[in-house]
N, C-alpha and C positions, 0 to 999 in steps of 0.2 A: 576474487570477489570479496567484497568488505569495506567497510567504513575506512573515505582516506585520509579523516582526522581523528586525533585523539584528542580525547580531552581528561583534562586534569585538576584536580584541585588543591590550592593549597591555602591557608589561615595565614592572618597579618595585614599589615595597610600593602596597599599596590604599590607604592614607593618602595618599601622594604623588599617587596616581591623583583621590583625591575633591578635594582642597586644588586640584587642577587644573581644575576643573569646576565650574559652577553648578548642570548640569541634571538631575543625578542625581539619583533620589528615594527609592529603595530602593538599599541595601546589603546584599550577604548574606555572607556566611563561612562556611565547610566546617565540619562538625565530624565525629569519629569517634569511634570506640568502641577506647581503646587499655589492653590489660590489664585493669584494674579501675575504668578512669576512662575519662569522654568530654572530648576534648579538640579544641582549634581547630585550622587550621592555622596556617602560621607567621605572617599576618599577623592572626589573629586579638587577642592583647592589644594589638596596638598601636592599631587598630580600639579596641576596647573604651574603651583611656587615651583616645586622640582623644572619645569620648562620657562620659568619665566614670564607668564601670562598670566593676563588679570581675568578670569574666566567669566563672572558677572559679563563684562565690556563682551567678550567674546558673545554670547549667548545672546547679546541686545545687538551687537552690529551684523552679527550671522542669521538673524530672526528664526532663532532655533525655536519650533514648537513643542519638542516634545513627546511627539506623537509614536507608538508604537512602530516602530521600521525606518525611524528617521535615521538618516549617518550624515552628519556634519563634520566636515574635517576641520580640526583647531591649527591655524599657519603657525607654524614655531620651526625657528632653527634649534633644532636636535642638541643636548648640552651632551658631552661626550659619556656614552655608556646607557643612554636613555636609544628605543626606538624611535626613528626617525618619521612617525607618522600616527598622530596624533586623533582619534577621534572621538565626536560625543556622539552615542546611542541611546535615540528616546524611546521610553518603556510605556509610552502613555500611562494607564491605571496600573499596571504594575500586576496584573491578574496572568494565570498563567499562560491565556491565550498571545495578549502581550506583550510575554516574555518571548513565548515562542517565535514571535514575525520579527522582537528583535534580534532575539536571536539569529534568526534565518537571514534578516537583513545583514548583520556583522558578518557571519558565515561568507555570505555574497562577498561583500567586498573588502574578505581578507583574500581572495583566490589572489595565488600569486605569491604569498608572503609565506613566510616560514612558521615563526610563533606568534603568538596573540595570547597577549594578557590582558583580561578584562575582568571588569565588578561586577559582571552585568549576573543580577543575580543574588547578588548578596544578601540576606540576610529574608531569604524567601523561603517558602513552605517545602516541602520534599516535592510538590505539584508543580512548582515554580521553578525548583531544581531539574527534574525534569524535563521540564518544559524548555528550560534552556537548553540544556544539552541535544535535546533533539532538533530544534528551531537551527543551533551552529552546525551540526550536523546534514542534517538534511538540506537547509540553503546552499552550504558551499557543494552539496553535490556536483558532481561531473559524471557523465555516461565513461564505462569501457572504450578506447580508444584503440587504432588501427596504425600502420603506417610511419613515415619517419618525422611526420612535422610535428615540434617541440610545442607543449603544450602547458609548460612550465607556468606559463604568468598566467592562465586559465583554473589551473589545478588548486584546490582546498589547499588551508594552510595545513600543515603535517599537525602543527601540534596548539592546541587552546587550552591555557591555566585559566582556571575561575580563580579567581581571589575574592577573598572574605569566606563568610560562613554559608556553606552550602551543604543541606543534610545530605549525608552518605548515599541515604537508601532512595533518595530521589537521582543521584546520579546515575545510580546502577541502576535504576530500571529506563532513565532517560538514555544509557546506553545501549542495554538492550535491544530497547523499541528502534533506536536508531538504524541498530546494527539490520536489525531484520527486514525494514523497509528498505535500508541498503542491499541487502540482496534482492529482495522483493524485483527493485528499480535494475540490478544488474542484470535480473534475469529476463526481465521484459526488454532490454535492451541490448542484448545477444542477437547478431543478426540470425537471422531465421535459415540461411545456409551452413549454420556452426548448430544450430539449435533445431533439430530435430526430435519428434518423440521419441526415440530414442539415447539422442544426449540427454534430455531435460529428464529421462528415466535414472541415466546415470550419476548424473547430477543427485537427486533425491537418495538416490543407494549411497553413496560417498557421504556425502554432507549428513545423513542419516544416521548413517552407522558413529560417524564423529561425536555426535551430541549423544547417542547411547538410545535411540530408535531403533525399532524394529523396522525394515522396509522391503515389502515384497515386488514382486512387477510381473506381470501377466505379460506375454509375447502374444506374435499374433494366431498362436496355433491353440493356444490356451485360453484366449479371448474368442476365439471360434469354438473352442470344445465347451464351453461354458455360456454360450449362448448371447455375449456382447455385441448385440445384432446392430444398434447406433452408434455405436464408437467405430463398427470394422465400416460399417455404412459409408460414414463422413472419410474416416481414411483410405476406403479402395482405391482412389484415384492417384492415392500420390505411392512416388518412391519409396518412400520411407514409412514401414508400416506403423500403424497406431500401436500405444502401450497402456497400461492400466497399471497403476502404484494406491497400494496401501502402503500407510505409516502411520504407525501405532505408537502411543508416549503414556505409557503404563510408572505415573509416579509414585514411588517405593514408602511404604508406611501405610498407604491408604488402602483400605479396604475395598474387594470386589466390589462393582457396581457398574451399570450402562453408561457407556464410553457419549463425550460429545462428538458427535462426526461432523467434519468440515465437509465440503465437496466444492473442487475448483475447477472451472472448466479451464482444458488446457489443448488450445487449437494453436499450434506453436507458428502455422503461419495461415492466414486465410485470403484463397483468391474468391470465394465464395461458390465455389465448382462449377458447375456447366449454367447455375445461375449468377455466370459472374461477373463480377464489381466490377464499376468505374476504375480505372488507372488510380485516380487520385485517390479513392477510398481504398484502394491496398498500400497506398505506401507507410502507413501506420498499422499494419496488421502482425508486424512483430509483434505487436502487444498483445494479440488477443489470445496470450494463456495469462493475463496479467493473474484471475482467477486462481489458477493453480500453483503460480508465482506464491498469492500473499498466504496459498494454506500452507505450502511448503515453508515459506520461512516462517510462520506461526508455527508449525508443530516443531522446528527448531530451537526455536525461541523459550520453550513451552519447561524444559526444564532448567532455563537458565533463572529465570522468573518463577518459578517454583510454583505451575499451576496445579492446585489440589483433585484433579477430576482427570479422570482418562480420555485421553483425547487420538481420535481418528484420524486421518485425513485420506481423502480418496480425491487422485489425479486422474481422470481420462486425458487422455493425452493422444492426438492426432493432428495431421495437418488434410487441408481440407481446402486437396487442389484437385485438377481436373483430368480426366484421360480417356482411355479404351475401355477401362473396369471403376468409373466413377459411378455411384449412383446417381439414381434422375429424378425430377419430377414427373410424380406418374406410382411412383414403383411403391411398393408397403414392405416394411420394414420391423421385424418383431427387434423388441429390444429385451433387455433382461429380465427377465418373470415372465416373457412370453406376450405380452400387451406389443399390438398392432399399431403402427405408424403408417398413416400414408402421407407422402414426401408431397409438398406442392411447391417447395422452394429449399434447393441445395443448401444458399446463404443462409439459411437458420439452420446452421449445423451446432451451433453451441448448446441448443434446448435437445439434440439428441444424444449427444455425450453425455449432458446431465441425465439425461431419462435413465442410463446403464449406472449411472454412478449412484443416483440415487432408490434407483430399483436395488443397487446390492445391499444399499446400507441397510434396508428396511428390513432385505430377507435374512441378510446374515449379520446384522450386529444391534438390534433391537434397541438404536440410541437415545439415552434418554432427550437430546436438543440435535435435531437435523440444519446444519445451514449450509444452503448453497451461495457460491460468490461468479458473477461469471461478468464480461463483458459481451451483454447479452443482447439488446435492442437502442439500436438508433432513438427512440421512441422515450425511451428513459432519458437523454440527454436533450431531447427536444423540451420535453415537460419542465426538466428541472435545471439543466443546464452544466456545465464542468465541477461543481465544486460540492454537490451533491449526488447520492448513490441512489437508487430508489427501494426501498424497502417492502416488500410482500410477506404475511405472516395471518395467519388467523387467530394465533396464540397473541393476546393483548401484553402478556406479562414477559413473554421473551421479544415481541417486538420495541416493550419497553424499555429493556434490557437493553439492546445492541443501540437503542437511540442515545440511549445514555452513554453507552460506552463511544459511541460516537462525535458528542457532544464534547467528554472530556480529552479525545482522544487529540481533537482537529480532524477528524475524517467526516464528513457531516455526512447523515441521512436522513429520510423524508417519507413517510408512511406514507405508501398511494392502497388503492383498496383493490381488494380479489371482487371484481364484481360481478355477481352469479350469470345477472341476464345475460352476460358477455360470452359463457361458456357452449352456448348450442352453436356457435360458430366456430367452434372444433369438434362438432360431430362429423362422423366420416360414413360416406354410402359402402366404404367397400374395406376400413377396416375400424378398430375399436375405439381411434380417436386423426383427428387431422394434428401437424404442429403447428400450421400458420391459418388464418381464416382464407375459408375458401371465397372465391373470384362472385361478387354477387353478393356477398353477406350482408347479414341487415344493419350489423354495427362496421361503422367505420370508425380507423386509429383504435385508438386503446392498444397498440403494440407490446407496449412493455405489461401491462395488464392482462393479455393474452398470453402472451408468452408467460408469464406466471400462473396463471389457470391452467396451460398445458403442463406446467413440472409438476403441479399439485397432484396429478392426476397420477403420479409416482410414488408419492409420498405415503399412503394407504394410510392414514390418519396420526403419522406421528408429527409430533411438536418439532414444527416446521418454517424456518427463515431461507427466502432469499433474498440476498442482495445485489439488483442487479447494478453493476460500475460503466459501464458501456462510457458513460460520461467523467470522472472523475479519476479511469483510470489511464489518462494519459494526459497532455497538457501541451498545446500550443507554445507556452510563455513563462519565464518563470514569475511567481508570484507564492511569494512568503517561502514558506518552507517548503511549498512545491515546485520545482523544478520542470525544465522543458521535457518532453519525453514521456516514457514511464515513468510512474509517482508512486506505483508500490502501493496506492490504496487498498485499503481492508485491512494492513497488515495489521496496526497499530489498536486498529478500531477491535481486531477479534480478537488481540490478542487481549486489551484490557477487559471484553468481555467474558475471558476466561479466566482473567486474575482475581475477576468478581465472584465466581461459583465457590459455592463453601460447600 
């Protein structure tokens, strides 16, 4: 698992960079939209005389816009020692949003090539450096592959020089964040008969121990003796029993103080149990741990990035299929702290893992910011649709927080409201709360707003986010830096929200 390009940077005009080089095969050049004309940047005519082209002529007979994601290839016969494929890349305003879809665009359509030298980028803020590096990164992604067919001309180029000036400390965090949504994406994209709560346990202990985290994991004999009544609930049914992982990233220097806890829900496959799915709504449900996917490569991430605040993270981790010993609708269910569930629907199994994960935070680790991340309600992607999360918080100043970090990230979210009168339709006849509204209720929809009223009911009044991703953590199509498949979302988004805590 990991990022399967690299990138690099080195000072000088592009010319001097390629004359240096045999292995480059693609070349690309920025251009923009300045005034009444699109233009290169600085090292673009010299690029051009190096291949013999009048690039003005090119830009007017190509009707190059400019625009942020644009790839226009320049025709030239290759002059010997130069790569033999020529392109312009437009940055629209040159902001680091951008940068990043040019980038993601370049990304795209170097798969297949070896090296890539480009400008794209030069002489940009550390946000913009960043932004690049993630945008090439994340576009050329490709999923873990199977089998013998060669996948050579599909695959990211191995290796991207930036040329010109590009600050240091913006590359290194634009790797970072890369690297982590790249797990993120691998791990949501493990097929679900390799990826068991148990491997994705394993997973966490290995990769944990590597970065210098602590990582515990509860079995299911210990999640029984402990009282983890929703996590064993949702996994009775399957082969493969459910696990629970703490991981703890205690940065050296800083003084004691209450830890941020993450909580991701991690439902490693769901058919929806005895209330279950359409055919077609399973065939994406490898993703539905994408939740504990992005805290795990968050807390990874966490000391590479050198985040000042002690950080948690807690994985329920089950699959939530069906059998002899599934649970039912019908049945009441105490979960962690002893709070009653009655079941009216198997397929919200995500809101009962959470209940356990975030019933422990509360009791045993007193955090000073609770957020949970889960692909949680159909209901949130009806509202707001793929390319937004929905965000639930009562706290105005931490919902402000992650919007922002959101914003700069490219992960967008969207403040929906905890709305009161909605909550008596999770009162229950027969135990302390319903998770879904019951058959008859007076409010109709509100699903993702319900299901957020039901986790609060967990939280016992601490400063509290969730995010639910149901919509943005996965993708039909590629577009920009998001990829088909699992996308890794949240990764980027929490983890600059904890690069922000002082």
């Amino acid at each position: 698992m990991g990022p399967q390009t690299s990138v690099a940077s080195r000072s000088g005009t592009l010319v001097s960079a390629l004359r240096g080089t045999q292995e480059a095969d693609l070349v690309a050049v920025s251009v923009r939209k300045a005034a009444d004309a699109v233009v290169a940047d600085r090292h673009g005519d010299q690029v051009a005389a190096a291949y013999g082209v009048n690039l003005t002529a090119v830009i007017a007979a190509e009707r190059v816009k400019g625009s942020a994601g644009e790839i226009v290839r320049v025709p030239v016969m290759a002059p010997s020692g130069l790569p033999g494929r020529f392109v312009l890349v437009g940055i629209g305003a040159g902001t680091p949003r951008d940068l990043r879809r040019a980038a993601a665009a370049l990304g795209r359509a170097a798969r297949g090539r070896r090296h890539v030298m480009t400008t794209l980028g030069d002489g940009s803020s550390a946000e913009g450096a960043r932004a690049v590096v993630e945008g090439i990164v994340l576009g050329a992604y490709t999923p873990p592959s199977a089998g013998l067919k060669s996948r050579a001309e599909s695959s990211p180029a191995a290796q991207v020089t930036l040329v010109g000036k590009h600050p240091e400390a913006g590359l290194d965090r634009g790797r970072a964040h890369a690297r982590a949504t790249v797990l993120a994406r691998d791990l949501a994209e493990t097929p679900s008969n390799l990826k068991n709560p148990a491997w994705f346990a394993a997973q966490a202990a290995e990769l944990g121990a590597a970065a210098g985290l602590e990582v515990r994991i509860w079995d299911e004999a210990r999640l029984a003796e402990e009282g983890f009544g929703g996590l064993l609930a949702v996994g009775s049914g399957s082969a493969t029993p459910p696990r629970f992982v703490r991981i703890d990233y205690r940065p050296e220097g800083v003084r004691a103080r209450r830890p941020v806890v993450l909580v991701g829900k991690g439902i490693t496959y769901d058919t929806g149990g005895l209330s279950i799915k359409p055919r077609e709504s399973m065939v994406p449900m490898k993703t539905d741990m994408s939740g504990a996917a992005a805290v795990l490569a968050t807390l990874l991430a966490c000391p590479e990035v050198g985040v000042r605040r002690p950080v948690t993270g807690l994985l329920p981790l089950a699959e939530n299929a069906f059998g002899a010993s599934s649970y039912r609708p019908g049945d009441v269910v105490t979960t962690y702290g002893g709070k009653t569930v009655e079941i009216l629907n198997t397929d919200a199994e995500g809101r009962m893992v959470l209940a356990d994960g975030l019933g422990y935070a509360v009791r045993n680790l007193d955090p000073e910011a609770l957020v949970d991340i889960a692909t949680l309600t159909g209901a949130a992607s009806v509202g707001l649709g793929k390319r937004h999360a929905a965000l639930f918080s009562a706290t105005d100043r931490l919902a402000e927080a992650l919007t922002a970090a959101g914003a700069s990230s490219g992960e967008l979210v969207w403040r929906l409201p905890l709305v009161e009168e909605y909550r008596p339709v999770l009162d229950s006849p027969v135990a302390d709360i319903r998770h879904v509204p019951g058959r008859g209720a007076a409010t109709k929809g509100g699903g993702a707003i319900t299901a957020a009223l039901f986790l609060r009911e967990f939280t016992e009044g601490a400063r509290w986010a969730h995010l639910d991703i149901a919509g943005p953590s996965r993708s039909d199509r590629d577009e920009y830096e998001v990829t088909r498949g699992g996308t890794g979302f949240g990764t980027r988004l929490l983890l600059r929200w904890l690069e922000s805590l002082r």
